[in-house]
N, C-alpha and C positions, 0 to 999 in steps of 0.2 A: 607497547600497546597503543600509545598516543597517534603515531601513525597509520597503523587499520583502523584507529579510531577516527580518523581524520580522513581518510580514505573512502571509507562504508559510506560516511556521509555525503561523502563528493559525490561518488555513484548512486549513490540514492536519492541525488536530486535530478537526476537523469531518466531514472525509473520511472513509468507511468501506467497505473495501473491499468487494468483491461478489463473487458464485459466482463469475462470471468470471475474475476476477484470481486468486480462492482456485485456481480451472483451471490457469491460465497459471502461477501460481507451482510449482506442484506438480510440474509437467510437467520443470519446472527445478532438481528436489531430486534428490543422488544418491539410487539407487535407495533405501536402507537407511533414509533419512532420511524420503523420501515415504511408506513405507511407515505410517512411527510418525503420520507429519501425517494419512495418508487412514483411520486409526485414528482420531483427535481429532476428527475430521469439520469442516466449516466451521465451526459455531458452536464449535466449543474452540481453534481455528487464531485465529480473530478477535484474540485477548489475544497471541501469538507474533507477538516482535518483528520476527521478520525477515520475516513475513507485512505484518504492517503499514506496514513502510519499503518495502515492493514493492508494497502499493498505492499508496500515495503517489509513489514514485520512477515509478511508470507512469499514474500519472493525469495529464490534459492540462489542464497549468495553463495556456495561451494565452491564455482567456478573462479569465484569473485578473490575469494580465501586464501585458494590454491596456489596464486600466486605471490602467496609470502612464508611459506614455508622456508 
């Protein structure tokens, strides 16, 4: 497990999230919070952590998976 474990991470710093995700996360900030992020606009949201562990946490690593069966 140490090596998918080691692995996910590598790719996951390659990962970058998109409008999309920047959408879906937003959607999921309380109000007060969203407000500051639709401030920052995508490209300053990019560097915010909790942005970037929700692209990762919702990208679909299956493809990613697959190849360690």
């Amino acid at each position: 497990m140490g090596n998918i474990s080691y692995r996910y991470h590598h790719e996951a710093r390659e990962y970058s999230p998109d409008l999309e995700d920047y959408q879906e996360w937003l959607e999921g900030l309380p109000e007060n919070v969203r407000r500051g992020m639709e401030q920052l606009g995508f490209e300053g949201c990019r560097s915010v952590l909790s942005f970037t562990r929700y692209g990762v946490a919702t990208f679909d690593w299956r493809p990613f998976l697959g190849r360690f069966k």
